[in-house]
N, CA and C of each residue as an Amber inpcrd file, in Angstrom:
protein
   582
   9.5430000  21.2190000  19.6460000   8.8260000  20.0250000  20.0650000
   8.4420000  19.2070000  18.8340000   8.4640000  17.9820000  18.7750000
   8.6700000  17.1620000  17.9830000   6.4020000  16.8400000  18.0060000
   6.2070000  16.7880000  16.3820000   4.8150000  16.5970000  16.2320000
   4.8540000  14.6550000  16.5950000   3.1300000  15.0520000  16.5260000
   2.6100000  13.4510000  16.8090000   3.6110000  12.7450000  15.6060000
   3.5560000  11.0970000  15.9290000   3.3580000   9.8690000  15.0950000
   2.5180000  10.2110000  13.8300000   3.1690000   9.8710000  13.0310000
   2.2270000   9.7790000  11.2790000   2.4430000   8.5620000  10.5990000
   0.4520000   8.2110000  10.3830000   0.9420000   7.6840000   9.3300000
   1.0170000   7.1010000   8.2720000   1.7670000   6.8530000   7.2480000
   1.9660000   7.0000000   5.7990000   1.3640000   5.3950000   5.3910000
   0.7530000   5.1660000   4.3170000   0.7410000   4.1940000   3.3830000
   0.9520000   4.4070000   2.0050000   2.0930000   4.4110000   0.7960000
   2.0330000   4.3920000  -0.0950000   1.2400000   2.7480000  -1.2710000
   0.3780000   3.1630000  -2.5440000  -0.4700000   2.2580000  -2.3710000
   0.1880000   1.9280000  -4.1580000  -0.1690000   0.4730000  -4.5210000
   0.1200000   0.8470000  -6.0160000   0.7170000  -0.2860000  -6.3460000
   0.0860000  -0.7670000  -7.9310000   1.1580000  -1.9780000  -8.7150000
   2.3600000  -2.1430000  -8.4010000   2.6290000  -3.2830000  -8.1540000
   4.2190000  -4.1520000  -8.1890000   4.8020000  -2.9660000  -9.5090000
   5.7370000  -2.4960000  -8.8570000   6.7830000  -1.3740000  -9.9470000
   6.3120000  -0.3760000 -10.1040000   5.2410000   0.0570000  -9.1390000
   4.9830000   1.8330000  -8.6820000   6.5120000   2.7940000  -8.0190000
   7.3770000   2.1040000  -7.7180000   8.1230000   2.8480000  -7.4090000
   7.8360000   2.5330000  -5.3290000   7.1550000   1.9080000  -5.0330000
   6.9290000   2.0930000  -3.4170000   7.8420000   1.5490000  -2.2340000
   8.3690000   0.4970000  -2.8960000   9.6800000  -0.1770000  -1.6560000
  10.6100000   0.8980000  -1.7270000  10.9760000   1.5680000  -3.0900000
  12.1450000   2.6290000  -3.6380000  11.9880000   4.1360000  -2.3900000
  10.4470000   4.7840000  -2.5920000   9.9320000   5.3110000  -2.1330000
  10.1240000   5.1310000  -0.5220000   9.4790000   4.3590000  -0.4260000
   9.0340000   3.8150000   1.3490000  10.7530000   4.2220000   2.5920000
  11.4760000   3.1070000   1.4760000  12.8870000   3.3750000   2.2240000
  13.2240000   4.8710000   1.9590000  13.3410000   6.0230000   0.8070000
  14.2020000   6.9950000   0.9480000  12.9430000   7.8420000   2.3190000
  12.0150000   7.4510000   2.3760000  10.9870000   8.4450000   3.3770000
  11.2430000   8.1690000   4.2070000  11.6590000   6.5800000   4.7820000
  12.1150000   6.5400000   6.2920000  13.3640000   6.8310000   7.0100000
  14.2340000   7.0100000   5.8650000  15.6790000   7.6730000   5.6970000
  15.5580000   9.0710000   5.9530000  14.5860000   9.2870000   5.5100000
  14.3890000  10.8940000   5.3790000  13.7430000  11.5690000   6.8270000
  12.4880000  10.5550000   7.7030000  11.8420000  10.8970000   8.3820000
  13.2740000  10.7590000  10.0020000  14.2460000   9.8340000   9.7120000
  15.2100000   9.7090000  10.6950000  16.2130000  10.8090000  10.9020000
  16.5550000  11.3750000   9.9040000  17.5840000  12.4360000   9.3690000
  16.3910000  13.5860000  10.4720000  15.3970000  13.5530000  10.4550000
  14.8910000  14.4500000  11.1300000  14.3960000  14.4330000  13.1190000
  15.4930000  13.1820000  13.0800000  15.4330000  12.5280000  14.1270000
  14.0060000  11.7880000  14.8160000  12.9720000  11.2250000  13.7570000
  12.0020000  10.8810000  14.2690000  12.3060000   9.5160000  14.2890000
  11.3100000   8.2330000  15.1400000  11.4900000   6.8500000  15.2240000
  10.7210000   6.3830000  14.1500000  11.1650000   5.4510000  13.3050000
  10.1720000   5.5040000  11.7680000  10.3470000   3.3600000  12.3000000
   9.3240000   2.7050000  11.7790000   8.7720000   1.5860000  11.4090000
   7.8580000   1.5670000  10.4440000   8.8080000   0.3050000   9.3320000
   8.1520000   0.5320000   8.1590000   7.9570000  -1.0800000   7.8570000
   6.4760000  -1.0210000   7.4210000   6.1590000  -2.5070000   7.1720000
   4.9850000  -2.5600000   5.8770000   4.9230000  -3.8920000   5.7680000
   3.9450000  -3.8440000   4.6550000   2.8350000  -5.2090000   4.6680000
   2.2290000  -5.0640000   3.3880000   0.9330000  -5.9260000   3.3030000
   1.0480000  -6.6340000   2.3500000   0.9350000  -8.0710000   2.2130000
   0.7430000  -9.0170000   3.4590000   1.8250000  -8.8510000   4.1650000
   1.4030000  -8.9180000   5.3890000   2.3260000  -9.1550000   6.2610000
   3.3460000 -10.8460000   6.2940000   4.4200000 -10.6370000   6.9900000
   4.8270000 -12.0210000   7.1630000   4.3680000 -12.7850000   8.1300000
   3.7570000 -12.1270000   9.2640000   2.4830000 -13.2780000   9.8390000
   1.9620000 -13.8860000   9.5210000   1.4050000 -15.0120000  10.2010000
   0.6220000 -16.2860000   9.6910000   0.0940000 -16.5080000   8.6580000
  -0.9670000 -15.6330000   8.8840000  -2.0320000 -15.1990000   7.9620000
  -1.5980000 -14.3760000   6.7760000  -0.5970000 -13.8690000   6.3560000
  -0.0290000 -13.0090000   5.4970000   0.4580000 -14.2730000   4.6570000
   1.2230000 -14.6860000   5.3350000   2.0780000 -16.5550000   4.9580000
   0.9680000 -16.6690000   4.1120000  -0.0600000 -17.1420000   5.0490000
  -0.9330000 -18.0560000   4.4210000  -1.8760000 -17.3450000   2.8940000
  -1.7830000 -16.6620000   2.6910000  -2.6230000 -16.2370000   2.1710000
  -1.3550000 -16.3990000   0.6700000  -0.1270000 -16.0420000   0.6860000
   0.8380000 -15.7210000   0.0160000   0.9460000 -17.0480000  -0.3310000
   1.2120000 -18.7840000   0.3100000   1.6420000 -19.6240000  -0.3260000
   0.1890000 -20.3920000  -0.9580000  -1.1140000 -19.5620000  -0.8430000
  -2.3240000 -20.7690000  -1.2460000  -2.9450000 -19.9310000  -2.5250000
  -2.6920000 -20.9780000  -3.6510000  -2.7230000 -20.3300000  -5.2180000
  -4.5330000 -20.7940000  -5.3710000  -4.9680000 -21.3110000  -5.3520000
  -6.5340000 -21.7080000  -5.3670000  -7.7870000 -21.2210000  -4.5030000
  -6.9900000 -20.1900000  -3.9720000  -8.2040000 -19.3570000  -2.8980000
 -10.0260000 -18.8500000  -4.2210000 -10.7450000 -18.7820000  -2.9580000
 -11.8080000 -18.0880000  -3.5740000 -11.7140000 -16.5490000  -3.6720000
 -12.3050000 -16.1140000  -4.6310000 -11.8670000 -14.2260000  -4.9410000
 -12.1220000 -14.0790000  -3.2280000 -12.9500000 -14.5620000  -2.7660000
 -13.7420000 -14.5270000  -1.3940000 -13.1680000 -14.5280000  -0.2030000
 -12.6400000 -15.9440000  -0.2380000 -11.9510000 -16.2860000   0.8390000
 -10.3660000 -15.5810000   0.6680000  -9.8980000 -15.3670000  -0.0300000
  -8.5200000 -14.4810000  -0.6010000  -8.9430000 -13.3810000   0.2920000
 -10.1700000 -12.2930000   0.1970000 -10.2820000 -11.1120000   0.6800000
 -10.3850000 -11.3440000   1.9930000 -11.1850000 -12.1920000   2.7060000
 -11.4000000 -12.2460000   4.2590000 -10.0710000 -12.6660000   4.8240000
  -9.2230000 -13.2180000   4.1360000  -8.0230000 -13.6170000   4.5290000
  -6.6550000 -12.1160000   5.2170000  -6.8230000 -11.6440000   3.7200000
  -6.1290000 -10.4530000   3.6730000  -6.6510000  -8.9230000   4.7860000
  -8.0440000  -9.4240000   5.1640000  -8.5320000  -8.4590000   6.2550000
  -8.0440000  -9.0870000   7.5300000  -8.2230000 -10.1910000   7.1030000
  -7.8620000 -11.1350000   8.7470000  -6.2300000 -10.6760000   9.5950000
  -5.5330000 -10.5740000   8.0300000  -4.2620000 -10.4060000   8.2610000
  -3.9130000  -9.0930000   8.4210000  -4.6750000  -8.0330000   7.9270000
  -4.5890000  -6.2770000   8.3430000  -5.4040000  -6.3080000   9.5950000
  -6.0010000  -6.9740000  10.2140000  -6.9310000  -7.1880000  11.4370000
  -5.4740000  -7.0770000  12.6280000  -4.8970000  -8.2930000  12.2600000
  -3.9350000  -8.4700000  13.4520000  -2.4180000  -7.1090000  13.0390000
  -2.8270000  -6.9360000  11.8760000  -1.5130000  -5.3980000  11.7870000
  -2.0400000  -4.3620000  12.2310000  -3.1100000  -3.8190000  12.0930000
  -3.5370000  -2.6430000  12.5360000  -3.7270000  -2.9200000  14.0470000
  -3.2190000  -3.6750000  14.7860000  -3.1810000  -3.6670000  16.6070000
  -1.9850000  -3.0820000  15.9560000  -1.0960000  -3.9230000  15.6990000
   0.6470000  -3.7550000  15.7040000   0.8180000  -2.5100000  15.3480000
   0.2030000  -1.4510000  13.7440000   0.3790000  -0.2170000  13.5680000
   0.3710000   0.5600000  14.7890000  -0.6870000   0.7110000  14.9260000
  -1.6280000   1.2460000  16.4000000  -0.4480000   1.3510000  17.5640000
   0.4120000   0.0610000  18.2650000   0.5240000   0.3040000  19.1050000
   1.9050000   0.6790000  18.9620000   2.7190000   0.7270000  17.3600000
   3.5730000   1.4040000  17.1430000   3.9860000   2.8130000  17.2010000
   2.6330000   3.1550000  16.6670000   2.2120000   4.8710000  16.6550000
   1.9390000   5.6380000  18.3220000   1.2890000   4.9380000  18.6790000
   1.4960000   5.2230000  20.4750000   2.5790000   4.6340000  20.9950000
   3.8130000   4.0130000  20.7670000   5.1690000   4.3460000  21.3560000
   6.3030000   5.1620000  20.6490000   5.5690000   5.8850000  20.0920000
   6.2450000   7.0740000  19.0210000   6.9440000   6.9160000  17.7550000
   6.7760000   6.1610000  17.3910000   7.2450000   5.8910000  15.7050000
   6.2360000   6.1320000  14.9860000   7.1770000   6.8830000  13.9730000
   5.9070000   7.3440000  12.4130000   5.8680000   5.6500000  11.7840000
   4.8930000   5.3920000  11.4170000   4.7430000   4.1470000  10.7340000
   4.4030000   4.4170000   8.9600000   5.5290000   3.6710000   8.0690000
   5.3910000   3.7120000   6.9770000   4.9120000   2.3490000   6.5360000
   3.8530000   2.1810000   5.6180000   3.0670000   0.9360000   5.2430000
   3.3060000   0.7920000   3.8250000   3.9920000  -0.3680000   2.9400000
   3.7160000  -1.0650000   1.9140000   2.3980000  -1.5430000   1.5380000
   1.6150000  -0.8340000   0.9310000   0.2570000  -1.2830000   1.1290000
  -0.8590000  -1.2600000   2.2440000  -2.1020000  -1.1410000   1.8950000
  -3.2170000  -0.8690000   3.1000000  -4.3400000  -1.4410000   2.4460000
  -5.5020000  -0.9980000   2.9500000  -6.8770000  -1.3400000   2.7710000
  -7.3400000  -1.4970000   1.2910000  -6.6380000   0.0000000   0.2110000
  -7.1000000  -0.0120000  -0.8140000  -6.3390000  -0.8430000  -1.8920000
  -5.5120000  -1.8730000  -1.2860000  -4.7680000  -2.4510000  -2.3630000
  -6.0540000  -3.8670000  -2.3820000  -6.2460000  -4.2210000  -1.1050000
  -6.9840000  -5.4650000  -1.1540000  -8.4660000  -4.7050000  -2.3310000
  -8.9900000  -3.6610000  -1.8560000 -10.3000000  -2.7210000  -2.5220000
  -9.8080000  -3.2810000  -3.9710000  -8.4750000  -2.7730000  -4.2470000
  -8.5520000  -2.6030000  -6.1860000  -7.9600000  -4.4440000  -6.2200000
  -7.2460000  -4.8280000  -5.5400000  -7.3630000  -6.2340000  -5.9780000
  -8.4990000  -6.9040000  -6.6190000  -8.6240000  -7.1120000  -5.3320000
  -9.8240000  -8.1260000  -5.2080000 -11.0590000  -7.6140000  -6.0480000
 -11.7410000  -6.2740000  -6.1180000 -13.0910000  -5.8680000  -7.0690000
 -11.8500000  -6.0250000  -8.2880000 -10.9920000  -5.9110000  -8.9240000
 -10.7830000  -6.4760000 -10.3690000 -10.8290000  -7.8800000 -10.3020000
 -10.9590000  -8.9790000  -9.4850000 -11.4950000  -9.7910000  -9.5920000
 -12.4780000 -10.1970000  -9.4960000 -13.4030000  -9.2400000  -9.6720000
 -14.9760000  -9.4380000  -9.6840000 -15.7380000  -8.9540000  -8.4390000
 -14.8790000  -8.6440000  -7.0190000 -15.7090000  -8.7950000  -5.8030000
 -16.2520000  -7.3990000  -5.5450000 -17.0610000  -6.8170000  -4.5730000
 -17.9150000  -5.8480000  -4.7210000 -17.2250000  -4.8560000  -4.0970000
 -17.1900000  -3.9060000  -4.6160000 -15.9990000  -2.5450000  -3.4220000
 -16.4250000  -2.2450000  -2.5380000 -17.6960000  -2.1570000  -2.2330000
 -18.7770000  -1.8630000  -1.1920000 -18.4180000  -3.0170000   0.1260000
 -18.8610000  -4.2720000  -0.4390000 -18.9690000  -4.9520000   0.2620000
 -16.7440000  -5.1140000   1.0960000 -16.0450000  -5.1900000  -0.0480000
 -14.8140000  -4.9240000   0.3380000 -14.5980000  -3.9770000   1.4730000
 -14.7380000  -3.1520000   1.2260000 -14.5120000  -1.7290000   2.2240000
 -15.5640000  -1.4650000   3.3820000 -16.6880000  -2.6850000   3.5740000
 -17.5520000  -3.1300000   4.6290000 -16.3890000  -4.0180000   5.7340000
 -16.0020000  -5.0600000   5.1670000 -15.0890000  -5.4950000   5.9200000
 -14.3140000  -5.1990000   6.3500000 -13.6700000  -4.3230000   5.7690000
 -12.0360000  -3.6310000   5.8020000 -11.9780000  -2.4830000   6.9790000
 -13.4200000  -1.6900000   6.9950000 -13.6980000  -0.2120000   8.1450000
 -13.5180000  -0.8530000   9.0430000 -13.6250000  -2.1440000   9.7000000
 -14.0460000  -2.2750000  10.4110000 -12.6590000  -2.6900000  11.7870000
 -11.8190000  -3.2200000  11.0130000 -10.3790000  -3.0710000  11.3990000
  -9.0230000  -2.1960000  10.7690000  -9.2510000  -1.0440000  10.1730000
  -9.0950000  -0.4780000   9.5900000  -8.2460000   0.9530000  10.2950000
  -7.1150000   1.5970000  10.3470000  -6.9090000   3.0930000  11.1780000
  -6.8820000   3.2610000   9.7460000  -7.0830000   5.1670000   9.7020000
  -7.1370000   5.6080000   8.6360000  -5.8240000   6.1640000   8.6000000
  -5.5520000   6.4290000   7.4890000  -3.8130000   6.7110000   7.6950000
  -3.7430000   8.2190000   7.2730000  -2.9740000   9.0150000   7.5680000
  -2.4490000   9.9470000   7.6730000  -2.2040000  10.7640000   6.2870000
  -1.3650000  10.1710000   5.5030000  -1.2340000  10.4200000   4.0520000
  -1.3140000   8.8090000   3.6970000  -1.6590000   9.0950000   2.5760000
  -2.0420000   7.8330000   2.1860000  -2.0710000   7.9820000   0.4500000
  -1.3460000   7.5060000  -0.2610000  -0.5860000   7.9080000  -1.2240000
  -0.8750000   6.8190000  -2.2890000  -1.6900000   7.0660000  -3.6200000
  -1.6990000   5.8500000  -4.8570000  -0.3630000   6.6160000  -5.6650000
   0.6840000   5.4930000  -5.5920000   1.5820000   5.6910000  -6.8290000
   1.1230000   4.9490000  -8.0790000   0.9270000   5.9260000  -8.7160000
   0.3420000   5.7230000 -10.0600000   1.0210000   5.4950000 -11.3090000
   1.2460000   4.5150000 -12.3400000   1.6130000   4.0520000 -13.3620000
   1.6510000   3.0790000 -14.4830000   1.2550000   3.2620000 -15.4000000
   1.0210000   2.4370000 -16.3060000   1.4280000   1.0800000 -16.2460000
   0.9090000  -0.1330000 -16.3010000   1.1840000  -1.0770000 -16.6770000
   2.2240000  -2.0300000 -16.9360000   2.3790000  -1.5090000 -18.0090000
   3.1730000  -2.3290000 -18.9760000   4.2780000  -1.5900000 -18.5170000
   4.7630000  -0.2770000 -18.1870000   5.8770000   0.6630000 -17.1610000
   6.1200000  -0.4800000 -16.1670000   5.2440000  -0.6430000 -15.4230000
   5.2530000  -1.0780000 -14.4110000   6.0480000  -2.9820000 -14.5990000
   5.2850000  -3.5370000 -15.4350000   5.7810000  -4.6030000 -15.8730000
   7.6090000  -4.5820000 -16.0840000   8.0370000  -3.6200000 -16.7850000
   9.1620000  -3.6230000 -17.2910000   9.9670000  -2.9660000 -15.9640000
   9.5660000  -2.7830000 -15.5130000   9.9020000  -2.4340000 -14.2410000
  10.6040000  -3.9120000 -13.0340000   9.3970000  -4.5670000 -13.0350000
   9.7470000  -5.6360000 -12.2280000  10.1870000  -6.3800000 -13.1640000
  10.3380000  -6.8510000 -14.1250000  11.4490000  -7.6290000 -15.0170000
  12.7160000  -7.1770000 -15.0280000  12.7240000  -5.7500000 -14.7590000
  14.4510000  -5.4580000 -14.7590000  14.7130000  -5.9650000 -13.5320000
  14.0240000  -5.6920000 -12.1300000  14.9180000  -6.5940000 -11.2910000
  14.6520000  -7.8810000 -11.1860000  14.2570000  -8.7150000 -12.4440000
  14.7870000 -10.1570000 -12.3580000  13.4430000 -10.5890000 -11.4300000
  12.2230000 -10.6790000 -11.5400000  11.3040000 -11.0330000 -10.1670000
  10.8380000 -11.9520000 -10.9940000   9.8700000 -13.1720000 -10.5670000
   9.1730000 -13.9460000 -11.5090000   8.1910000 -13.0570000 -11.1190000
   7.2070000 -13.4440000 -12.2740000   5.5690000 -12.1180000 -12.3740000
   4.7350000 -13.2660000 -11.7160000   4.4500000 -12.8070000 -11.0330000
   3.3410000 -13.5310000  -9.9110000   1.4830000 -13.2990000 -10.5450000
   0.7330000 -14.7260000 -10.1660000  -0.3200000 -14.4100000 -10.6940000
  -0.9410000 -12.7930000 -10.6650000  -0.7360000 -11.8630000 -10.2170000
  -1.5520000 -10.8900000  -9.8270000  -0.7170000 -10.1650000 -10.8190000
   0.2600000 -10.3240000 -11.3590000   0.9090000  -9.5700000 -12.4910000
   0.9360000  -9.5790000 -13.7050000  -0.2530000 -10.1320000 -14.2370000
  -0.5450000 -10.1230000 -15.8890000  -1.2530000  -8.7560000 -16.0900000
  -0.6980000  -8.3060000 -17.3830000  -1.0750000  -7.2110000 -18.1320000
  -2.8920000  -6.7140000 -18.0420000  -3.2360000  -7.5980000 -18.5630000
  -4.8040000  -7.4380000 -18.4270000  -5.3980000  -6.9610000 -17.0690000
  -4.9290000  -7.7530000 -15.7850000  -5.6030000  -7.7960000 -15.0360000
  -5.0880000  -6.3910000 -14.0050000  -3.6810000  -6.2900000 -14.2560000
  -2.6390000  -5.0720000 -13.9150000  -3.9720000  -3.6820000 -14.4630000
  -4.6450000  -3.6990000 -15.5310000  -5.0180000  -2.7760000 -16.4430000
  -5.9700000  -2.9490000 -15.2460000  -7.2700000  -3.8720000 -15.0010000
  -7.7340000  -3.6910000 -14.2600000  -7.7420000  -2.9000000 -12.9650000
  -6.9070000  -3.4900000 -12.4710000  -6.0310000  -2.8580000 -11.0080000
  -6.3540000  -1.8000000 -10.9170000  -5.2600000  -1.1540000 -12.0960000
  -5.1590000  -0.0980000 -11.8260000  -6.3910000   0.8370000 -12.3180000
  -7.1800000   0.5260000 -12.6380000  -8.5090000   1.3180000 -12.7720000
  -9.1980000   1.2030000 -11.1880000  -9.1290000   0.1770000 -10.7940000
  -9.9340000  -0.0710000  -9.9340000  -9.0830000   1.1480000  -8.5930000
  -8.1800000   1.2310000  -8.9060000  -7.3390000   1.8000000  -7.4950000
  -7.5800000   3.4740000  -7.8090000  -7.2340000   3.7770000  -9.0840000
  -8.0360000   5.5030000  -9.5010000  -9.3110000   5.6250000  -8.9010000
 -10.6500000   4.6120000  -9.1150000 -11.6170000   4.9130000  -8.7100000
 -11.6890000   4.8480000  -7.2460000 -10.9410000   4.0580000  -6.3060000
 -10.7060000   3.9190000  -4.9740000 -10.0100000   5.2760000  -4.5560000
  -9.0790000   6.2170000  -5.6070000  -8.6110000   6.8590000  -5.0170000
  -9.4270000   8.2930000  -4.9580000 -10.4950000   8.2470000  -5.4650000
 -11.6150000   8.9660000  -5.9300000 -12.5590000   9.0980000  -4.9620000
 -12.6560000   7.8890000  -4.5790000 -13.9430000   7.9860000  -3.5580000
 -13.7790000   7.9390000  -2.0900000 -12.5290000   7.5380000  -2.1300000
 -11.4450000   7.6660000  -0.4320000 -10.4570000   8.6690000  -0.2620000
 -10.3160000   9.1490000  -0.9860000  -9.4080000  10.1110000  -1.0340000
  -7.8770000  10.3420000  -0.9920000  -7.4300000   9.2340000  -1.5240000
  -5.7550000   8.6320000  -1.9670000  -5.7170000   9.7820000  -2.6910000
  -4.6930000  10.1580000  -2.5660000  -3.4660000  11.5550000  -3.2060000
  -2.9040000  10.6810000  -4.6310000  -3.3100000  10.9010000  -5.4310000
  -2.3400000   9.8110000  -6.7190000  -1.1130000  10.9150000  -7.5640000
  -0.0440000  10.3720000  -7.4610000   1.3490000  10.9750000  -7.8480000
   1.1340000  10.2600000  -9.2290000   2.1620000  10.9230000 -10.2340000
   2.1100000  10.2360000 -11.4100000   3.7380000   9.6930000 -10.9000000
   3.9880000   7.8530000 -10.9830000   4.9130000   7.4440000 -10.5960000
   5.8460000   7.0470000 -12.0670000   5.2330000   6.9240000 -12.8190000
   5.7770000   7.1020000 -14.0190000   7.0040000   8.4180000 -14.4750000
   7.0640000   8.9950000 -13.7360000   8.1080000  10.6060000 -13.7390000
   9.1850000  10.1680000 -12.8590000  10.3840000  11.0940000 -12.8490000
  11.4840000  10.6890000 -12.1890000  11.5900000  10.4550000 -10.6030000
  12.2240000   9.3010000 -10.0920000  11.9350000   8.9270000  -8.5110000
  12.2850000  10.1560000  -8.1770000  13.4610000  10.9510000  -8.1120000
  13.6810000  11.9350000  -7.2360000  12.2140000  13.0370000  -7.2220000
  11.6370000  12.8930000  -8.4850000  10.7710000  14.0600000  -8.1220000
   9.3410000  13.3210000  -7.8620000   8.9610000  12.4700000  -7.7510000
   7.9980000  11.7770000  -6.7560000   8.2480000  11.7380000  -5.6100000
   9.7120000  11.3550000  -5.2230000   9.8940000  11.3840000  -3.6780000
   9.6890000  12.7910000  -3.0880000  10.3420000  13.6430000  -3.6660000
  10.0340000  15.5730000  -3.5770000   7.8450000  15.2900000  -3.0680000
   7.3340000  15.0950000  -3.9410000   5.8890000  15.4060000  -3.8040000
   5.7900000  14.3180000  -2.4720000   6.3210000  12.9820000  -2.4410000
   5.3250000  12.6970000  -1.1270000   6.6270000  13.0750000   0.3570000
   7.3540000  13.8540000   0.3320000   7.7730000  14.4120000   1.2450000
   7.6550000  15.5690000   1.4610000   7.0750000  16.5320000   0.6400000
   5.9700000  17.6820000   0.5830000   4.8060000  17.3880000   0.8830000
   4.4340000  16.4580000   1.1680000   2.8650000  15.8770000   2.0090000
   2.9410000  15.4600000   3.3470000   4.6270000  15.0290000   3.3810000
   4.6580000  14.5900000   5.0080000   4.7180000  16.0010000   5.5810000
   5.6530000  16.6830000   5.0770000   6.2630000  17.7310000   5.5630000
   5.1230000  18.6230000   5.9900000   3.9230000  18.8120000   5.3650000
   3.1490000  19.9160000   5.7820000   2.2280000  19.0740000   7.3710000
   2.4750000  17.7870000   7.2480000   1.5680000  16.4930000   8.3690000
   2.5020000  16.8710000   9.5850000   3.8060000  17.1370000   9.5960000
   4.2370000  16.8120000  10.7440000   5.3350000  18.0980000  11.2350000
């Protein structure tokens, strides 16, 4: 008999390794004949749109935006997981958490908003890696570096997402080590879930 719906969010800087990741797990979760849907944050809904083409937001209004827009995904997760698909997520709650508080905003008050439309996910995974790794990472595939991708603020980030993964309880992989053997550890986490 086939276990419940799971499900996964891997979390982490542009060039953690997570689109790489995300696809070999849903490859992996099918091979085992389960129904897998895999999506991410922002979404391409409205509000995902919107939030993605407006460069002058307030640290503020940026965050209520990005809840607004996990507001209307977490129905969609939800009612994915009750018609039997494991749902794999590009991002969740704690990416907006380490965003947005490295831009100054309060984690408290972040993760006030966020519970509140919020499923808790299943495994829930910080791929973890340096920086400037990470940088050279998305330059090899040719990406322009988007405001949220300067060095400094990347440094931020990623402090802010260790301490998120500290106090919420994100599993952090060192993503900096070889994909095959990161993918090994977070399919040794599904594997014992389902």
């Amino acid at each position: 008999m086939m276990s419940s719906p799971i499900f996964i969010v891997l979390e982490g800087i542009d060039g953690s390794g997570k689109t790489t990741a995300i696809s070999k797990i849903g490859e992996y979760l099918e091979s085992l004949g389960r129904k897998v849907m895999i999506t991410m944050e922002p979404t391409k809904g409205a509000i995902g749109k919107l939030v993605a083409e407006i460069d002058d937001l307030t640290p503020e209004s940026e965050a209520l935006l990005f809840t607004a827009d996990r507001a209307c995904h977490t129905k969609e997760i939800s009612e994915c997981l009750e018609a039997g698909y494991d749902v794999i997520c590009d991002r969740y709650f704690a990416s907006t958490l380490a965003y947005q508080s490295a831009s100054g905003l309060d984690r408290d008050w972040l993760y006030s908003i966020n519970s509140k439309v919020i499923r808790e996910p299943d495994v829930h995974i910080l791929l973890d890696v340096d920086p400037e790794i990470s940088l050279t990472r998305v330059g090899k595939r040719g990406e322009k570096v988007s405001r949220f991708e300067k060095l400094d603020y990347l440094r931020k980030v990623r402090d802010s997402y260790l301490g998120i993964a500290k106090a919420y309880g994100l599993t952090v992989l060192d993503a900096s080590r070889n994909e095959g053997d990161v993918l090994m550890d977070i399919i040794g986490m599904i594997d014992r879930r389902i």
